[in-house]
N, C-alpha and C positions, 0 to 999 in steps of 0.2 A: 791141757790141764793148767789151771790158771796158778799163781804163784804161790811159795807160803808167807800168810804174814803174822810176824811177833809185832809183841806190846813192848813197846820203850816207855821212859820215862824220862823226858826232856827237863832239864831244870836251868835257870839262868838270871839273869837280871836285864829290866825294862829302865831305862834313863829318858822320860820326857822332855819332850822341848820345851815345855814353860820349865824356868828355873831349876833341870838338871834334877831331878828326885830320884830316885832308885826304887824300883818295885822288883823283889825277888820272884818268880816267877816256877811253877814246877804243872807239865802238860803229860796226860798220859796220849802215846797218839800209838794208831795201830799202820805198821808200814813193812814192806819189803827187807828193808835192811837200815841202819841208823844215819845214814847219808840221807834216805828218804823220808823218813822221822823228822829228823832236821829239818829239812822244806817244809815238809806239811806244816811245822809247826809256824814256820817264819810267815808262810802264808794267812795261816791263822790268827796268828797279830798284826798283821801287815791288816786285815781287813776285818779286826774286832778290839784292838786295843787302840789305845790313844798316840798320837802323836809321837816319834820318836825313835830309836835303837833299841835293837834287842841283842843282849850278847848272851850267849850258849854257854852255862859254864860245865855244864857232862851231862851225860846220857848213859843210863842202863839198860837193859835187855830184859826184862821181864821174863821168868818162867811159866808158861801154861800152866 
């Protein structure tokens, strides 16, 4: 029986390497638990956003 998975709602801030900008940032992603939320989502910037850090600033749990 494969896992159950909720909807989070990642939200955070993007700090670019050119001159240090700020992009507020808010992901709905579907995952196991918000540990794995978390990842999906870093990966997801890691190989669709620009250049730079991403910091996490909360996560919710979405209700079905």
């Amino acid at each position: 029986m494969p896992p159950k998975h909720y909807s989070f709602k990642v939200k955070g801030v993007l700090i670019y390497e050119n001159d240090n900008p700020e992009d507020d940032f808010s992901i709905f992603m579907t995952a196991v638990d918000d540990n794995h939320a978390v990842m999906l989502v870093r990966e997801h910037l890691r190989k669709h956003a620009p250049k730079g850090c991403s910091i996490i600033k909360g996560i919710e749990k979405k209700s079905a």
